[in-house]
N, C-alpha and C positions, 0 to 999 in steps of 0.2 A: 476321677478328676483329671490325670495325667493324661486318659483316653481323649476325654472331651476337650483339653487343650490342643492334643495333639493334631485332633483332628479338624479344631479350628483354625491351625496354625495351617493345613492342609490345605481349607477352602480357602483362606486369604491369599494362600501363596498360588491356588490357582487363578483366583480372580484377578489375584495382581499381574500375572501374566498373561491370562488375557485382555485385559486392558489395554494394558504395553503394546501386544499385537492389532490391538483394534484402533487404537490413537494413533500407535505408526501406518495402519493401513489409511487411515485418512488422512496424515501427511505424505504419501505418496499419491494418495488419488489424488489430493489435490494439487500438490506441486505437477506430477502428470500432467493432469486439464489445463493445469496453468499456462504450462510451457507448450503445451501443443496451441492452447486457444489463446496465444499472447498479443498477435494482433487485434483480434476480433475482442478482446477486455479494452484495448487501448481505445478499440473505435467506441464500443460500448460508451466507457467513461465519458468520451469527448463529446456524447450525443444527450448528456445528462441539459432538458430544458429547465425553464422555469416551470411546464407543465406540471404539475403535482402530479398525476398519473404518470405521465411519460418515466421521472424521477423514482417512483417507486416500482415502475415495471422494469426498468433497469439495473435497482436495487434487488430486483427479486433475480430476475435472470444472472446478474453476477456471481450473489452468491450461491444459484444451482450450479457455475459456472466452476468456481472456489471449491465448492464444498467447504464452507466454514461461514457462518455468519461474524463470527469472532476477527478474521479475516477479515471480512466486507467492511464491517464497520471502524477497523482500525487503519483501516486502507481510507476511508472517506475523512476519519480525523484531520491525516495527512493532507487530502486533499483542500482540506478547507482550509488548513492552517497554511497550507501556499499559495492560497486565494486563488485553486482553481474550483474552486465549487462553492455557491452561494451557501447562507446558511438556510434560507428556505428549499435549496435544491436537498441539499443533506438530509431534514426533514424527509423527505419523499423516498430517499436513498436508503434510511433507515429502517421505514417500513416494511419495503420492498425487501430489507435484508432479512428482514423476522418472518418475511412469511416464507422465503427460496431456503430457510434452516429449518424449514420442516420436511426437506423432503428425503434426510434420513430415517426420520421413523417410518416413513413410507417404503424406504430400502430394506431394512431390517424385518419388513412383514415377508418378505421373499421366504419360501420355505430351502435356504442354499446355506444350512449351517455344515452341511455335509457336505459341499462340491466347494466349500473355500478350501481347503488344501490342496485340491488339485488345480484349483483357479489360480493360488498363488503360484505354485509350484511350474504349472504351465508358461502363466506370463514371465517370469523369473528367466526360465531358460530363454523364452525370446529376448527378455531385457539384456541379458549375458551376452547373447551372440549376431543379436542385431547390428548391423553394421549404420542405417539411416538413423537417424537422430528422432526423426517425426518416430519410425514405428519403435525405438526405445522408450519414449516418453508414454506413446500409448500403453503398449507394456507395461509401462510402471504406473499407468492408473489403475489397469487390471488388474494387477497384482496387488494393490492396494485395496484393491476390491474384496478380493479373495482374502486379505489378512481382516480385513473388516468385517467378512463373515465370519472366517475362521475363529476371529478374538472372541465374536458374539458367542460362539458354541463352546467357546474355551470358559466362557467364566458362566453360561448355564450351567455346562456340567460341573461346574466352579459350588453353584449355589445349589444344586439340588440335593445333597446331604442335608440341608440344613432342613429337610420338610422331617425328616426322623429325628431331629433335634430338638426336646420339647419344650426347652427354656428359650431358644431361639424361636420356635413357631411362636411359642407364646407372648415375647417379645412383639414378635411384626405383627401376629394378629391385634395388637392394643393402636396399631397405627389405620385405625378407622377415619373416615372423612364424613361422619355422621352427625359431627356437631362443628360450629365453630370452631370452636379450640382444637379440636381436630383436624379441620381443613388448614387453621394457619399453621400448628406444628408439623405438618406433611408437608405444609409450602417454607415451611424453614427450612426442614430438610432438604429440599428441593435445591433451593438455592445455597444452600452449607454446602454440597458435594459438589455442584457446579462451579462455587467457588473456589475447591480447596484441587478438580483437577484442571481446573481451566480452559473446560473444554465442552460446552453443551453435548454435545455430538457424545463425547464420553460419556455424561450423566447420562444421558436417553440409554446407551448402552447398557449399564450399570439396572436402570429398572427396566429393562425387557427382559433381560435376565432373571430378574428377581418375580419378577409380577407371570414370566411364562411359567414359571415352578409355583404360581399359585400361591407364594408365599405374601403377597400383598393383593387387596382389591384391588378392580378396578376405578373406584372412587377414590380412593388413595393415590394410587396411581397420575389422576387425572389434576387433584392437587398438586401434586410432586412435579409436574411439566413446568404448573404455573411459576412454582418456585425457580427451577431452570433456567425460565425465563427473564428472571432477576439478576440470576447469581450470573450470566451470561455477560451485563454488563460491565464486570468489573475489569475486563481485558481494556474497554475504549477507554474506562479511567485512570488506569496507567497509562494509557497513550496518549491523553491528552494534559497527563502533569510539564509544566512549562512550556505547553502550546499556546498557538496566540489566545481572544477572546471569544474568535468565532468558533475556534476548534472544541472551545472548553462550552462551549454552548452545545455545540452538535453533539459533542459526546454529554453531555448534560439530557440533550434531547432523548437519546437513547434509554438514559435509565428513566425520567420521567412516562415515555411513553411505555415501557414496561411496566412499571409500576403503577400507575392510572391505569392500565390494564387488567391487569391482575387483582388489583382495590376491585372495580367493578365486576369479575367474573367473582371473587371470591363472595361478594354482597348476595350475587344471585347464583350462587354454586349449586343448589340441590334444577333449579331450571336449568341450567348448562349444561349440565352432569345429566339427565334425565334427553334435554334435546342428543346431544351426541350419541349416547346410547339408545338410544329410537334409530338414527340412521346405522348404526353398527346391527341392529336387527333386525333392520330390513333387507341387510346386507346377507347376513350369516344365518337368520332366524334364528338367532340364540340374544337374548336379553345378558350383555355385561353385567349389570348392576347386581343378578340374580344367580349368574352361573358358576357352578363348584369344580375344583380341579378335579376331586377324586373323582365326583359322577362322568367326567369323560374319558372315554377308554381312547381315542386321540389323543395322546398329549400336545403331539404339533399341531392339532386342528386347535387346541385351547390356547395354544401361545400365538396360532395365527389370531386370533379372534380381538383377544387382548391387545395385540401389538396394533393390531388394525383400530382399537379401540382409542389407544395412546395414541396414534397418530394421528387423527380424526380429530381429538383432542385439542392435540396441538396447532393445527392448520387451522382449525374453525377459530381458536381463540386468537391467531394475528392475524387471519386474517378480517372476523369479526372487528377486530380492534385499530385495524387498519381503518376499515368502512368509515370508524367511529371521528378519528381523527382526519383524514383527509378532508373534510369539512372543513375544521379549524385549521388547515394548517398553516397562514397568513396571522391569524391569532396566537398560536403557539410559537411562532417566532419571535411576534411582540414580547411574549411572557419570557421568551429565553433572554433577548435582548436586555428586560427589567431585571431579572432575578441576575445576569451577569452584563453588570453594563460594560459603557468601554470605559478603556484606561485611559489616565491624563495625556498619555506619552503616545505617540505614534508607534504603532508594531509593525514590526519590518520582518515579513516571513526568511526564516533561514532554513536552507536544506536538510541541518542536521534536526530539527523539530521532526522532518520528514523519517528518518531512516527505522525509526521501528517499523511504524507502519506499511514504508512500504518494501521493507524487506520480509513482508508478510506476501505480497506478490510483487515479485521484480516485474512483471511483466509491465507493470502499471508504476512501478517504484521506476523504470528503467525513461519513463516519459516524464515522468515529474522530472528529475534531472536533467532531461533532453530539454525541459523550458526553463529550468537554472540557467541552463548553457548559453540560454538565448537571452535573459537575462544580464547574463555575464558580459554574450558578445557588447551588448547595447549600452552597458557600462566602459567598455575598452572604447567604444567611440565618440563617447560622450568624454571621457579623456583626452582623446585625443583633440576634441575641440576647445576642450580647456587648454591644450596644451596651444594650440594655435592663436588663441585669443590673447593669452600670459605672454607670448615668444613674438609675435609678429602685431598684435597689436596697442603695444607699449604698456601692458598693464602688468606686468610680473609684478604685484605688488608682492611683499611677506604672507599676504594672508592668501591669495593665488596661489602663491610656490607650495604653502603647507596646505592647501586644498588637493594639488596635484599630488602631493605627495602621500597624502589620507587615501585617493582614488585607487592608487597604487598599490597600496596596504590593502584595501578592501578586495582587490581584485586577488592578490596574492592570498585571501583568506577562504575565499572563495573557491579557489583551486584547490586547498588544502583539504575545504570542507566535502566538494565533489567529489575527490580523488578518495578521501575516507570512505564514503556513501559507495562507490562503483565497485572497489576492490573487495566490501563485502559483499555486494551485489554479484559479481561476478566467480565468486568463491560458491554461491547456491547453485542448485540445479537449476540453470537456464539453456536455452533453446540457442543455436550458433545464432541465429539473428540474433538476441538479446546480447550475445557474446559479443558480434562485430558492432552492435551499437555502442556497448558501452567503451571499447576500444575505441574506438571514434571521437566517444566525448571526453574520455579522457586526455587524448592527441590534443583535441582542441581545445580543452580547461590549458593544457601547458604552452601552448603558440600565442595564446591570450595573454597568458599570465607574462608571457614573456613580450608582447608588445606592449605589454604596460610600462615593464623594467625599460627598454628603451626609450618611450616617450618621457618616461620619470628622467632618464639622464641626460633628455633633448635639455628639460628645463634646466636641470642642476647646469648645464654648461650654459645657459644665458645666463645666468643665476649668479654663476664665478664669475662673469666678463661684466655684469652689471656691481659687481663688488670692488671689481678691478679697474670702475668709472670707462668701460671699451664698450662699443657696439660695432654691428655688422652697418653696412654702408646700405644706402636702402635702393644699389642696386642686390644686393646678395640678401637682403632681407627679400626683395621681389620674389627672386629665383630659389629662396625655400620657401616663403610661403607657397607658391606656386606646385611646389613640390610637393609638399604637404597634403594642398590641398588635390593632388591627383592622388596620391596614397589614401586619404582618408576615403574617395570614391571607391576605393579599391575596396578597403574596409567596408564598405557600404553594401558593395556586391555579397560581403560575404554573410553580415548581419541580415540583410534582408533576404537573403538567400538561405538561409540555414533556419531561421524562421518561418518563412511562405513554402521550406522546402523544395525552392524552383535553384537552385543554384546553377552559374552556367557553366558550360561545357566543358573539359578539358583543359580542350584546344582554346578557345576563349580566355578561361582564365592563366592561362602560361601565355598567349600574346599581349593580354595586361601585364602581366609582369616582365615581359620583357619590353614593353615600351618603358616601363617604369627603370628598370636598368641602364638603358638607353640614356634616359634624362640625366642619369646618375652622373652616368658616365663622361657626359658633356659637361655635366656642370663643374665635375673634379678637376676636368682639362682646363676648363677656362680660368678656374683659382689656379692650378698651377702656373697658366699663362699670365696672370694677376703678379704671382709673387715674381717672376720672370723683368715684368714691367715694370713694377712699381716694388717703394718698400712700405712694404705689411707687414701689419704686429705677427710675431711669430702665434700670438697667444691666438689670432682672430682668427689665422690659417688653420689653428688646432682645430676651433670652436667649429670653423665653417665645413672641414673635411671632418671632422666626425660626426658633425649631425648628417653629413651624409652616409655615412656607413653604418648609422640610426637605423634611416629611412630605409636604408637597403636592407640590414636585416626584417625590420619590420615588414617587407615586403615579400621578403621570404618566408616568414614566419605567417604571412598569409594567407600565400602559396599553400604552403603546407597544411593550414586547415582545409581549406578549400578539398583538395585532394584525400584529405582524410574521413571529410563528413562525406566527401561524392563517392566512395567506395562502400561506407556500410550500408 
């Protein structure tokens, strides 16, 4: 008894390590592809139509892209929850991402469980001593490659003790897909271990292992995907708890189209089971359904057979189920729309809804941000017109001033929330671009935030002079409005500039600011010449000379973005 514990405690302890090695090889391969293919996911994304095809070929291509459909779809949460993705685009996204997550089991049929240590170990020393950034990331997808083999052959020879085990043989052998009750308890289990490592890509690991040692059929097997495919969902639904309603839909969409999936292949399982295995023996000449591990004196010929079986499996049933639904999928929105309606209350997307997902890929997390930003700018000038309108056109009422002052608050929260989202962003494995972008946005969340704090204290000082029954003279009300309204063009250059991405040049933007100085400077002279002249409230001279050195910071603080976002 002490023997067979012992030696169980053996194979766990080696399964569990190779696990380990095959989960971390696919968070390198992925984060790898990531960072090298960061543009080309950003354009991707941006290219998603309303096309239902176009949407699920981008879907698909993503997550070949990723390596992770868990990824893909926690990424697309995000996106819809920041309204940059319809929810019928999403639909089409999610498809796309269940069929591009079968194209591990089609890795793992590679007969390379033997060249992953040297794979690792190769790329590894390039990843060490590489000096460019592109050929280190490459590096670490390879190398993530090779740990993904390597895990695979680490937890085979993990489980093939257990074929001389006869309570364990006799175990798996009862896990037949011969009847109903058989097909769903295979697809429980399917979905139980997909669940419990949270990682498709893992599960799939876990039974090519188990099913190349012969210790489970094929029809077993082919059950156990379907479950996978269930238990796969439950990453998008923790990512979409306290997302908006579109978000909770898309990720709704997900398990739905899984599961209507699955319902239907399970209904016609001995026909599906039976088509697959016809195309795996026209392949191999060998019939899955029929073939014995001991009858083959190959072992790797019987685990390629199998694997090529499972995968085959896999791919046919999303993308079967794909076919199924791209039909309906103007109707299945409807039904999502119904089963989650909207809320009483307007939902106003916030960046931090964003940061799970997409610190699942920065590359793609690093642009949702980039249109916070923009976002943001279009709030700071949208301030600034309230500030205009409250200050120069006699409407400060109490409910203007605590408008301005809400605008202010929000922009300051927003900064906070950015600055949270990029500093984790920037702590992952990202790409120098990625690095100098989000430097960038962060420069510019703080010039914003801080042209808000100054407009906030333009008012607060008409605010005191209208408390203190004083006003500006409406030649010096002319001559800041006037000002104002050249600063706020400035502003303008830079919101639509950092949005269209055409920002202008250098030199351009430092000769606006230096006309803007200019005014400054003329207008100070002439209130100094004012109090010279004449007598003025001391209090009006404060009001009038510091909203000019408002304006002048505000113009600086322009400056400064401008020159921040033109360099990354």
């Amino acid at each position: 008894m002490i023997e067979i514990v012992t030696q169980a405690v053996v194979i766990l302890l080696k399964v569990i390590g190779g696990l380990g090695v095959f989960m971390l090889g696919m968070k390198f391969l992925s984060e790898g592809i990531q960072t090298v293919a960061g543009p080309s996911l950003r354009r991707l994304i941006s290219r998603v139509t309303d096309n239902r095809f176009l949407a699920t070929g981008t879907g698909t291509l993503f997550t070949l892209l990723v390596q992770s459909s868990s990824i893909a779809t926690v990424v697309m949460v995000g996106l819809v929850n920041a309204g940059l993705m319809q929810l019928h685009q999403a639909v089409g996204f999610i498809m796309g991402a269940n069929i591009g997550t079968t194209i591990t089991g089609w890795i793992l049929m590679f007969k390379v469980g033997e060249f992953g240590l040297p794979v690792l170990g190769a790329a590894a020393l390039v990843y060490v001593f590489a000096k460019r950034d592109r050929v280190r990331f490459i590096a670490m997808a390879v190398m993530g490659l090779g740990m993904v083999f390597f895990g695979l052959q680490l937890m085979k020879d993990g489980v093939a003790p257990l074929k001389q085990m006869e309570g364990i043989n006799a175990m798996l052998a009862t896990l037949n897909a011969d009847s109903y009750f058989g097909i769903l308890f295979c697809v429980a289990l399917g979905c139980l271990l997909t669940f419990l490592v949270q990682s498709s890509s893992a599960a799939l690991a876990i039974l090519v292992a188990v099913a190349s040692e012969g210790l489970i059929s094929f029809p077993a097997a082919a059950a156990f995907i379907l479950g996978e495919n269930i238990g796969t969902t439950i990453t998008v639904i923790i990512a979409s708890i306290g997302a908006t309603t579109n978000a909770k839909r898309a990720a709704l969409a997900h398990v739905l189209f899984n599961v209507i999936g699955v319902t239907w292949v399970v209904i016609s399982f001995p026909i599906a089971v039976r088509l697959v295995a016809w195309g795996v023996q026209s392949v191999y000449g060998v019939d899955p359904l029929t073939m014995n591990f001991e009858a083959f004196a190959d072992k790797t010929e019987y685990a390629k057979i199998i694997t090529g079986g499972i995968a085959s499996m896999h791919t046919s049933f999303n993308i079967c189920n794909t076919a199924l639904f791209l039909a309906f999928v103007p109707q299945f929105a409807r039904l999502l729309m119904w089963l989650i309606p909207d809320t009483a209350t307007t939902e106003v997307p916030h960046l931090r809804y964003l940061s799970a997902g997409s610190m699942e890929s920065p590359a793609i997390g690093i642009e949702q941000s980039r249109r916070e930003m923009v976002v943001m700018a279009e709030r700071t000038a949208k301030l600034m017109e309230h500030v205009h309108s409250a200050c120069y056109d006699d409407q400060l009422t109490p409910e203007n001033f605590t408008q301005i002052n809400t605008d202010e608050q929000t922009l300051d929260n927003i900064e906070q929330e950015i600055v949270a989202f990029l500093t984790r962003t920037l702590q992952s494995t990202v790409s120098a671009e990625v690095v100098a972008e989000g430097q960038a946005q962060l420069r510019l969340a703080h010039e914003l935030e801080s042209i808000g704090d100054h407009l906030a204290n333009i008012a607060k000082d008409f605010e005191r002079l209208q408390r203190q029954d004083l006003s500006l003279s409406s030649e010096q009300q002319g001559e800041l409005r006037d000002l104002h309204a050249q600063i706020f063009a400035y502003l303008e250059q830079l919101v639509s500039g950092y949005s269209n991405k055409s920002l202008p040049s250098a030199d351009e933007a430092k000769d606006a600011s230096r006309r803007i100085v200019d005014s400054i400077k003329e207008l100070r002279a002439k209130q100094m010449q004012r109090v010279v002249d004449t007598n003025l409230n001391a209090a009006l001279t404060l009001a009038y000379t510091g909203t000019l050195t408002h304006y002048r910071r505000i113009r600086g603080h322009i400056l400064n973005a401008m020159q921040a976002v033109a360099n990354a």
